[in-house]
N, C-alpha and C positions, 0 to 999 in steps of 0.2 A: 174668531175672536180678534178684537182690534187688536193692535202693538200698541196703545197707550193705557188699556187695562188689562195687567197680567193678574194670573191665579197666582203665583209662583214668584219667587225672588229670588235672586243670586245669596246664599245663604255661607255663612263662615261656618265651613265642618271643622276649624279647630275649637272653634269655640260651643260647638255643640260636644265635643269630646265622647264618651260614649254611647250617648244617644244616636250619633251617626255611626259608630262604628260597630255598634250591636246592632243597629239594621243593617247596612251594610253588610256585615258577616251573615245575619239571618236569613238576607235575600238572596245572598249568593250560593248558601248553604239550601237553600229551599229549592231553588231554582227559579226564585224571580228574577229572569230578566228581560221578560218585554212591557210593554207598556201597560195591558190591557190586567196583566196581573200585579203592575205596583197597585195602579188606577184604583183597583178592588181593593186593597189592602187600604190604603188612601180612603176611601169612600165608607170602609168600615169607620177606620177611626173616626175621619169627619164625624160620620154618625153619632158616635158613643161620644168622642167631646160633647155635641150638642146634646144629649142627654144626659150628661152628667151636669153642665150648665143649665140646663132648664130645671133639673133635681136641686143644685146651690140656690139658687132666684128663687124656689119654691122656700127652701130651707131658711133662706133669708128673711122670704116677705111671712115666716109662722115669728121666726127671732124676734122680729122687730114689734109683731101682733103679742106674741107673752111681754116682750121689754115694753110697750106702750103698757100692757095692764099693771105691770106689776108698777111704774113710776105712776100710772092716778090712784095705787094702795099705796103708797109710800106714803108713813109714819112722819118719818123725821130721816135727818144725814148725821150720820155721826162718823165722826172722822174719815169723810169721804166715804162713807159706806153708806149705800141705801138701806134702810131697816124699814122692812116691810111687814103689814098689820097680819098677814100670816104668816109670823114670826118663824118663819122657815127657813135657814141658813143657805140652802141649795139655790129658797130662789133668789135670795140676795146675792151668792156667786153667780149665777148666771146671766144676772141683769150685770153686774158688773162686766160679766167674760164679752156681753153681746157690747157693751159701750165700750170698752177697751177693742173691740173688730171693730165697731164703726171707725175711731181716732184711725186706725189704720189706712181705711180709706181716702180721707180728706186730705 
């Protein structure tokens, strides 16, 4: 692997606080301390982030497929509130919960 693309960063463990220090103790307490058994534990998690992130993207791209139907049924706005032609108060919070996460991102 070159030296000008690392995996890895010099990382501040005060600022991870107990995040490093519950691995830390777990690893030490385990008996992780060669390479080939962080690497594994490492390799797990990698894993499972990316399947949790692929399960969010999934969950995302249904939100935005109900919030796109439910605004071309949109009735009318009444005081900032979408009121929707099946007059279902749940999907009116919803559509709101999902436009209120979109503002998040921007």
């Amino acid at each position: 692997m070159s030296d000008d693309k690392k995996l890895y960063a010099e990382r501040d463990v005060i600022g991870l606080g107990d995040f490093y220090s519950q691995n830390a103790s777990a690893m030490t307490g385990e008996g992780l301390h060669n390479k080939a058994d962080i690497a594994a534990e490492l390799g797990w998690r990698d894993r499972e982030i990316h399947r949790l992130q692929a399960r969010v993207a999934h969950l995302e791209y249904v939100a935005n497929l109900v919030r796109n139907d439910l605004l071309e049924r949109a009735d009318s706005d009444v005081d900032g509130t979408r009121c929707v032609k099946l007059g279902c108060s749940e999907w009116v919070l919803l559509c709101n919960a999902i436009d209120a996460d979109g503002d998040r991102d921007a």
